[in-house]
N, C-alpha and C positions, 0 to 999 in steps of 0.2 A: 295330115289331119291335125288339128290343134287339140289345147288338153281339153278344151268345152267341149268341142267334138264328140272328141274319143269318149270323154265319160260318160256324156249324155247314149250315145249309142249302144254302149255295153250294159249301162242300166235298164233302156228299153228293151234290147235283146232280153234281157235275161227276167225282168220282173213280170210278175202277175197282179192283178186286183188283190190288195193287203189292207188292212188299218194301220196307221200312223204306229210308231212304238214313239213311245215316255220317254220324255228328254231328262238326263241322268244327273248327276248334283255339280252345284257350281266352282268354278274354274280356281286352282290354285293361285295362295298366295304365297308372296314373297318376303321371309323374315325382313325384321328392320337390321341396320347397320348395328354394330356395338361402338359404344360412345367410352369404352375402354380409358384408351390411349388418351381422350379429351379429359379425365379426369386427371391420368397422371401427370401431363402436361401442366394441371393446374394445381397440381399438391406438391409440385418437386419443379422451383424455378431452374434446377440446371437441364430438367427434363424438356427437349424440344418438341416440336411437331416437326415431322418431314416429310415430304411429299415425292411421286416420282411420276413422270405421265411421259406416257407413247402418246406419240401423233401420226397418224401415216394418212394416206388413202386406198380406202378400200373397195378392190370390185371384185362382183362378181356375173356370172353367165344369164342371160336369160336359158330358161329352161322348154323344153318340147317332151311331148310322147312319144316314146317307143313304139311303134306302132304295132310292129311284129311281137313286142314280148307285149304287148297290151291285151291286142287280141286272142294269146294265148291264156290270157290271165281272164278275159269274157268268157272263155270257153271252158274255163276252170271252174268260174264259175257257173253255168248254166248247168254245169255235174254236179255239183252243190245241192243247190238248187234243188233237183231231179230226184238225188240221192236223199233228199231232206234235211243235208247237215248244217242247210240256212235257211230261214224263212225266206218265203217268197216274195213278200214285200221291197216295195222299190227304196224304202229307208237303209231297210239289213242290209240288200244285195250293194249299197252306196258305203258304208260302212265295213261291208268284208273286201273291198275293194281297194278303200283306204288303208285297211289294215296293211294287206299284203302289200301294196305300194309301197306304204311308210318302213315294213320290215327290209327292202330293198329296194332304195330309190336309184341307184346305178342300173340297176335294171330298164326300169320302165321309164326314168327320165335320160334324157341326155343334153349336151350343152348346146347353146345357139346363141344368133347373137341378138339383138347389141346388148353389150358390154354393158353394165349398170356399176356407178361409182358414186360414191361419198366418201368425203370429210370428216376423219373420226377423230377422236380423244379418251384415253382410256387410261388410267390414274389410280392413286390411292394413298392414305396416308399410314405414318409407321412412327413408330419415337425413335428416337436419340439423344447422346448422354454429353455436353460437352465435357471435354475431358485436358485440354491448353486452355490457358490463356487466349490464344492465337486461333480459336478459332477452330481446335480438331474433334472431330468427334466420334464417338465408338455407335454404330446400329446392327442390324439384322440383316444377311445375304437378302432375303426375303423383301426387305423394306426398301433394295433401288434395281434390283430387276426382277423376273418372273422369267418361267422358260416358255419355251416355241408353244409348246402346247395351252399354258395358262392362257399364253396372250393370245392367241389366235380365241381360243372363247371369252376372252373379255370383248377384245372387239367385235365377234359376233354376236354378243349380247348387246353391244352400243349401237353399234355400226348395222345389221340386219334386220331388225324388228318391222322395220317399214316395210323393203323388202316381199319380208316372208308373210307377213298379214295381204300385201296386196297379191301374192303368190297363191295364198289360199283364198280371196275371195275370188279370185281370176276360176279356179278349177270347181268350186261351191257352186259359181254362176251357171255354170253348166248342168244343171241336176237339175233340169225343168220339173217343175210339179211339185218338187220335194222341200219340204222347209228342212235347214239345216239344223239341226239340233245343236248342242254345247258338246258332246262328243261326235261329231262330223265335224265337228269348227277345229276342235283339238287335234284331231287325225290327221284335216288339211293342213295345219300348220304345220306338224309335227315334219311331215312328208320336204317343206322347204326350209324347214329348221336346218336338218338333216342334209339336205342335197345340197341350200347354199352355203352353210358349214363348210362341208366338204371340198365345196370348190372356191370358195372366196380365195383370195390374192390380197395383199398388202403390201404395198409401193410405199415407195419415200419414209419409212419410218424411221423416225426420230426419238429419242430420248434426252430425258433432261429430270434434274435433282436438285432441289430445294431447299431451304431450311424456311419453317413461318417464327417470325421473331415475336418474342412471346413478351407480353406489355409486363409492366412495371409491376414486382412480386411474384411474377406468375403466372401460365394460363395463358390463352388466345379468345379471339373472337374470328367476324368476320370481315376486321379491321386489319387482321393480322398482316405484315408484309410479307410476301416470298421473297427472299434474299438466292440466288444461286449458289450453287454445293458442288463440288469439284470429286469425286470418286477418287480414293486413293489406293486401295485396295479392297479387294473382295472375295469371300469366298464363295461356298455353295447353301443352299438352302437344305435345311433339315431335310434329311439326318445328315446332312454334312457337316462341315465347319461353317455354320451362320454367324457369319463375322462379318463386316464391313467399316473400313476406315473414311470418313467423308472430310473435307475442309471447306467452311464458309465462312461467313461474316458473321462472329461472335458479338452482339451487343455490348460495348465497354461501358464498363459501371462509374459512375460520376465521379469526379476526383473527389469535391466535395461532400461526399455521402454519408461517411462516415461522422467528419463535423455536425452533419445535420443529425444524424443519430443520439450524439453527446448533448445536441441542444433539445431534440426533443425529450432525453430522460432526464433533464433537468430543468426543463418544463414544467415535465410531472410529479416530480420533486417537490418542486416549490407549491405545486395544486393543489398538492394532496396538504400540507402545511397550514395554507392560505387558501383553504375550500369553506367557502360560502355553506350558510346555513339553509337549509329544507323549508319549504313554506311550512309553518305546523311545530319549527320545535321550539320546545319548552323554557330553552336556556339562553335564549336569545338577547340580548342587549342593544341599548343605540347608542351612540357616541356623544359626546357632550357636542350642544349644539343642536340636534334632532330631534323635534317634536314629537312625542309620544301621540303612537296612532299614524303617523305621515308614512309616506314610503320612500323610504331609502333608497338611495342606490348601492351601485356593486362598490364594497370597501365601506361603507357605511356601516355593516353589521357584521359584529362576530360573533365567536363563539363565548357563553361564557364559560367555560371548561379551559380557555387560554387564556381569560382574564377574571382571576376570581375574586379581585379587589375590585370590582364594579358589582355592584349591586344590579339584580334585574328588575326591569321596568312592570314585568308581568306583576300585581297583588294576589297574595296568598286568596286560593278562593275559598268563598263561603261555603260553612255550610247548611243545606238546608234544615230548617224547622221540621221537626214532626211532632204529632199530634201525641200528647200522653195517653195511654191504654187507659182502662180503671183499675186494671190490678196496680198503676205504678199511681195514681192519682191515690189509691188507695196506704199504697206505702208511703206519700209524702204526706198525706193526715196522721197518718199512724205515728212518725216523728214530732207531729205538734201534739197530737193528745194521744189518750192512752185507748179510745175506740175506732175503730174505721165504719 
């Protein structure tokens, strides 16, 4: 009997005329990454990015019904049921079905074939510190491997998803009559989360270590190169000794670098000396030869604060006229005669 089969049958067995039940709140999300390391990568140029990725492929079983512990599990339920510890409804009795499945999928599932495979890649990034000249650097156990257990859920998280969605819509489709809700969708999945988990295989895996060469000053993009990283020693990951010795290809720093350093602070030396006047100031002069009012170019005008044997071109401004009050019209009669 297939899993369409078998569900569909146990639900009919066992349900009666119900109302639909409320589909329950929407499906979890997944935090985002932390962009951590991408900062210190970019505030500490001897700070690296490093990378470490498995490659393998991965299979796993097609899956069948138990058929014996299945219809033991119908007949659990119709007690249920009977008993009134589940509503009658063909929703509930699809959902306490799933439950107990999901609680023990070696039970009621077991393996068959054909053999389903994919292609995976599963990775992450870590800092490091170079620490030679030559290229050696100090990181984290943590940061170029992961143990059996990690990795077997990282690739089930890459490598399965397809899978286990086409697994649960395969046993969904079975449930004539019944609209699946967002907890009956979560249940199915959960059920070959769990089972191809368990049984998944991974062939040919590989590993391999990195350095991304970090651009000029500082920091990466997604320009960055991967250079290959040679594993020298390593310990274990917290709380162990998280230690790791790596050697790659240190970027060497330009012979002339430093020259250029001594010319660009005496660059700004000399700018700061020989810095041009602001549109707007006050003390400005032009150079004999230079039409008052014309626009000069750069070296044409200085300051007059560096040459204060030039007179400036700017005239003293006016100021304006205002109107005498009659109390002061009355004080300037008051000086010619002796009444106002």
């Amino acid at each position: 009997m297939t899993k369409i089969a078998a569900v569909a049958a146990a639900v009919a067995v066992v349900a009666l005329p119900a109302a639909p039940a409320a589909a329950d709140g929407a499906p979890d999300e997944r935090p985002d990454v932390s962009v951590g390391t991408w900062l210190a990568a970019r505030t500490q140029p001897a700070v690296q990015l490093t990378s470490f990725t498995y490659t393998g492929t991965v299979a796993v079983p097609t899956s069948t019904i138990n058929e014996t512990t299945f219809n033991a599990l119908t007949q659990q339920a119709v007690d249920a049921v009977q008993a009134g510890k589940i509503s009658s409804d063909e929703r509930s009795i699809a959902k306490w079905l799933f439950q107990r499945i999901a609680a023990d999928v070696d039970t009621y599932l077991t393996e068959t074939t054909p053999e389903r495979t994919v292609e995976a890649e599963v990775g992450g990034l870590c800092t490091g510190w170079w620490v030679t000249p030559d290229g050696y650097m100090v990181t984290g156990a943590h940061c170029v491997q992961v143990g059996e257990t990690e990795l077997s859920q990282l690739f089930a998280q890459q490598a399965l998803a397809k899978f286990n969605e086409q697994d649960a819509k395969e046993i969904i489709a079975g449930l004539q009559g019944i609209e699946a809700d967002e907890e009956i969708l979560k249940l199915a999945q959960q059920i070959y989360v769990t089972f191809n988990t368990g049984h998944m295989k991974i062939r040919n895996l590989q590993q391999s270590l990195s350095v991304l060469q970090s651009l000029p000053g500082g920091g990466v993009d997604k320009t960055a190169k991967a250079t290959p990283a040679e594993l020298v020693s390593v310990g274990e990951s917290y709380p162990g000794k998280d230690f790791a010795a790596a050697q790659g290809q240190r970027p060497a720093e330009p012979a002339d670098r430093p020259a250029r350093r001594r010319r660009r602070r005496a660059h700004r030396r000399h700018a700061v000396h020989q810095r041009l006047p602001r549109p707007g100031d006050e003390h400005a002069v032009l150079q004999p030869g230079v039409e008052a009012g014309a626009r000069s170019d750069r070296g044409a005008v200085q300051r007059q604060a560096h040459h204060p044997d030039r007179r400036a071109v700017h005239p003293r401004p006016r100021r304006r006229p205002t109107r005498a009050t009659p109390a002061a019209r009355c004080s300037a009669r008051t000086a010619r005669s002796s009444a106002c």
